[in-house]
VEXKE-253897 format. One line per field, with one value per atom (N, C-alpha, C, O, CB): residue number from 1; atom name; residue in one letter; y negated, x negated, z negated. Coordinates in Angstrom, 1 decimal, always signed. Atoms other than C-alpha are relative to their C-alpha. Glycine has a CB too. Layout:
BEGIN
num = NUM; ...
atomo = CA; ...
residuo = A; ...
y = Y; ...
x = X; ...
z = Z; ...
***
This chain:
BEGIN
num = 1; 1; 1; 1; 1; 2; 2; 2; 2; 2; 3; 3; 3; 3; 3; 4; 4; 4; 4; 4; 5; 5; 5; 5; 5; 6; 6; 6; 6; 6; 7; 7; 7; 7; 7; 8; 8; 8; 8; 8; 9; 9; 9; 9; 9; 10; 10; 10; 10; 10; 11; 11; 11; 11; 11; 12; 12; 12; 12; 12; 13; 13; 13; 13; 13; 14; 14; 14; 14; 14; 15; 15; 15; 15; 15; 16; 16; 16; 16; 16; 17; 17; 17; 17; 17; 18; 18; 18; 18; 18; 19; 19; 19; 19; 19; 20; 20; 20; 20; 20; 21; 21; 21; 21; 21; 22; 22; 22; 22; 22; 23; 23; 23; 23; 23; 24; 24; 24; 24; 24; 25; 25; 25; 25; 25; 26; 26; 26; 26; 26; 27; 27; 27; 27; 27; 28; 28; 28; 28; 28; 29; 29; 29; 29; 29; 30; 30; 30; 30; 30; 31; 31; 31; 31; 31; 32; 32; 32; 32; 32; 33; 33; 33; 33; 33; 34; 34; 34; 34; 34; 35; 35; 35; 35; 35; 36; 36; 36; 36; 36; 37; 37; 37; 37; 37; 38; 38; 38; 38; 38; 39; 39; 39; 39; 39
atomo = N; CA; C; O; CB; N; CA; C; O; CB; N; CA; C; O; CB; N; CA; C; O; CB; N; CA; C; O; CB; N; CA; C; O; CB; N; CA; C; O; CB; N; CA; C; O; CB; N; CA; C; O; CB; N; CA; C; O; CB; N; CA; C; O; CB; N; CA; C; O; CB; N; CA; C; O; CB; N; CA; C; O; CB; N; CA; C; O; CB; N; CA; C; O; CB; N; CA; C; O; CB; N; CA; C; O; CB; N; CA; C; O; CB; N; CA; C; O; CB; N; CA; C; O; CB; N; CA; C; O; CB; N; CA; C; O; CB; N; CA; C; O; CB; N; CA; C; O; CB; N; CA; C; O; CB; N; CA; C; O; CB; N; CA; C; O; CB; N; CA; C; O; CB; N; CA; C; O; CB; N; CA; C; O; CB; N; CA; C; O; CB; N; CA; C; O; CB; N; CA; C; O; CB; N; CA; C; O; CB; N; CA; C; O; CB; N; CA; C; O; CB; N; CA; C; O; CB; N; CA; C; O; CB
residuo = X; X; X; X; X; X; X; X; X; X; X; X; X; X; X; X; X; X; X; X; X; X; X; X; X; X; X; X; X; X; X; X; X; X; X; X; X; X; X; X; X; X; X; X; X; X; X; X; X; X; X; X; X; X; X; X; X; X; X; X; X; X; X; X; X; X; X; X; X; X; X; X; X; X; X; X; X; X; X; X; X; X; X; X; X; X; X; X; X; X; X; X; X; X; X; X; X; X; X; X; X; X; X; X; X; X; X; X; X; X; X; X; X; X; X; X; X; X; X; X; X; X; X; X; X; X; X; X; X; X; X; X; X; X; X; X; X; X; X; X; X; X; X; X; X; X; X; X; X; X; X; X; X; X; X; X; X; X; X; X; X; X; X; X; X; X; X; X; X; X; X; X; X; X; X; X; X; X; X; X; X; X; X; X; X; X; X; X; X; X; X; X; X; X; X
y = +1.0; +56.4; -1.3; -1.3; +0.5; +1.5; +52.6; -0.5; -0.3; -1.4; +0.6; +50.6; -1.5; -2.3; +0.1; +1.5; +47.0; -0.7; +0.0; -0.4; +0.6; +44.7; -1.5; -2.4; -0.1; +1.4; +41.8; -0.9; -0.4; +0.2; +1.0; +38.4; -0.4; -1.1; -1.1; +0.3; +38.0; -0.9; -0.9; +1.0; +1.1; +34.8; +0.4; +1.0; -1.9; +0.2; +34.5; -1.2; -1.7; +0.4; +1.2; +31.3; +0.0; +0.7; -0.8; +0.4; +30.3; -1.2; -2.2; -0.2; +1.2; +28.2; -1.0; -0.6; +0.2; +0.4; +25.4; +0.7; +0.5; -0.4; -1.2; +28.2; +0.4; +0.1; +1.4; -0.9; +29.9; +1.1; +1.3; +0.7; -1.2; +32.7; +0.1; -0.8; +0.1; -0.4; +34.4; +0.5; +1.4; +1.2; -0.2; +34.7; +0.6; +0.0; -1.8; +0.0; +36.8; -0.4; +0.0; +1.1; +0.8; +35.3; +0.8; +0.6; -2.0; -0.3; +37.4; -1.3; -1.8; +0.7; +0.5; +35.2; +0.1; -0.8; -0.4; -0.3; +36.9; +1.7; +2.2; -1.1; -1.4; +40.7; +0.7; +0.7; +0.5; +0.5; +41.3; +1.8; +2.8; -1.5; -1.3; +44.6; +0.4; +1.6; +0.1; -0.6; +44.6; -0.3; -0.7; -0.5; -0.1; +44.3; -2.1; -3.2; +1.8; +1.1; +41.5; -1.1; -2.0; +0.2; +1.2; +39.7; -1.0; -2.2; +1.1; +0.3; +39.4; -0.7; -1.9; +1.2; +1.1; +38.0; -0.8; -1.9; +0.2; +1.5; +35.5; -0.6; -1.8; -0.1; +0.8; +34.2; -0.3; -1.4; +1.0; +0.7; +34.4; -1.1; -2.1; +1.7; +1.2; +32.3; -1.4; -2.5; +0.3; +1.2; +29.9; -0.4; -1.6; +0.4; +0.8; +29.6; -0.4; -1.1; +0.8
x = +1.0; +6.2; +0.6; +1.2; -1.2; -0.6; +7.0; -1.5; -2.7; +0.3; +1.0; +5.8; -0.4; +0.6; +0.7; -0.2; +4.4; -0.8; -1.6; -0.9; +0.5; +3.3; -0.8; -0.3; +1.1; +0.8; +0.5; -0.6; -1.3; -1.1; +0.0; -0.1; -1.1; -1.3; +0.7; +1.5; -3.7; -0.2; +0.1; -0.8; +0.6; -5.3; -1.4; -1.8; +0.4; +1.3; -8.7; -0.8; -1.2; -0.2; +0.6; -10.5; -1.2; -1.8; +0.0; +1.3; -14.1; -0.3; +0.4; -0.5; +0.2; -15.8; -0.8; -1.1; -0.4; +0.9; -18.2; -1.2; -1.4; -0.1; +1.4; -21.4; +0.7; +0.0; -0.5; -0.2; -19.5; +0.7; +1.9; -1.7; -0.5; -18.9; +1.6; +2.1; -0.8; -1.5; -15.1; +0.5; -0.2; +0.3; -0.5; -13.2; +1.8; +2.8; -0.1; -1.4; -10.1; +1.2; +0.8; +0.2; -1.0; -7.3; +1.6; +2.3; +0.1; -1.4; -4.0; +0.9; +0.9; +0.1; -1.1; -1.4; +1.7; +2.4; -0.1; -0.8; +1.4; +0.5; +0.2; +0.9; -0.1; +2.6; +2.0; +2.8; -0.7; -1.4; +6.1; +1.0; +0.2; +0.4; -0.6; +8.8; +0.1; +0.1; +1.2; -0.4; +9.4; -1.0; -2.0; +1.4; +0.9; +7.6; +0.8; +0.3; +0.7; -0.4; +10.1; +0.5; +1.2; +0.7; +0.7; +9.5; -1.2; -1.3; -0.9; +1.5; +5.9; +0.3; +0.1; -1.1; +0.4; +6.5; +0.5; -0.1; +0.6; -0.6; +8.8; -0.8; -0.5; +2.2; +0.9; +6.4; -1.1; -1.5; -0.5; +1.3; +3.5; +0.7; +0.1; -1.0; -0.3; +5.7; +0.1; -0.1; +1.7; -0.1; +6.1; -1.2; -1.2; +0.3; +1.2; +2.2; -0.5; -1.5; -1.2
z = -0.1; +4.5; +0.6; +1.6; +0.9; -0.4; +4.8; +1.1; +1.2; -1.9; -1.0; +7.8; -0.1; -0.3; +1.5; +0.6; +7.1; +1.4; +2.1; -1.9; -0.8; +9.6; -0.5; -1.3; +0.9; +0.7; +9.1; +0.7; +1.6; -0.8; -1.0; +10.8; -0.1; -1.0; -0.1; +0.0; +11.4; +0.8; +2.0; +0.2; -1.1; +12.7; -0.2; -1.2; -0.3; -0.2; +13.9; -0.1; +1.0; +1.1; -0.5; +12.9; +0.4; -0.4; -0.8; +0.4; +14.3; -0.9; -1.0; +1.1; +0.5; +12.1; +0.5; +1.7; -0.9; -0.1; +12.4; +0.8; +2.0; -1.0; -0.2; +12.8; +1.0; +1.9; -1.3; -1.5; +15.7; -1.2; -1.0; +1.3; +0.6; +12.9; -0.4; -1.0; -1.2; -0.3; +13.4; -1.3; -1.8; +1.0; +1.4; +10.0; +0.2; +0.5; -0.8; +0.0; +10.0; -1.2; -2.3; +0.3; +1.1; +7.8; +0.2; +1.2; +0.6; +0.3; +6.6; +0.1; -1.0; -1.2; +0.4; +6.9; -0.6; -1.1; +0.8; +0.5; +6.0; +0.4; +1.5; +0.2; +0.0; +5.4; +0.2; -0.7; -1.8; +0.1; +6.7; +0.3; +0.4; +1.6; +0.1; +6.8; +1.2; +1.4; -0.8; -1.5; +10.8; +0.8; +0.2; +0.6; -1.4; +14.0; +0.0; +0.1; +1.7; -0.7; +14.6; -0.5; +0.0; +0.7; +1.5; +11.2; +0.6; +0.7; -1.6; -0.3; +12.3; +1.0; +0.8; +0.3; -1.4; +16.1; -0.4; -0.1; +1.5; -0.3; +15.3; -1.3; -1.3; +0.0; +1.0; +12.1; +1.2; +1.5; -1.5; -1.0; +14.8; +1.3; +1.6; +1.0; -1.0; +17.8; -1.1; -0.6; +0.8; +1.1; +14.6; +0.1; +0.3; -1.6; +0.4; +14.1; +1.5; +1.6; -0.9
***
């Protein structure tokens, strides 16, 4: 079984209402952090 890791942001909008947003789907743990210290 393959392990994938996925960069999820949280936007609120305007309304207050919380929208989660994939940003990107990556092969390691330490793919993902260093794409999230990026955003």
């Amino acid at each position: 079984m393959n392990t994938t890791f996925a960069l999820v942001l949280t936007v609120f909008l305007v309304s207050g209402e919380p929208v989660d947003m994939v940003t990107g789907v990556y092969g390691s743990m330490k793919e993902c952090m260093a794409a999230a210290a990026e955003q």
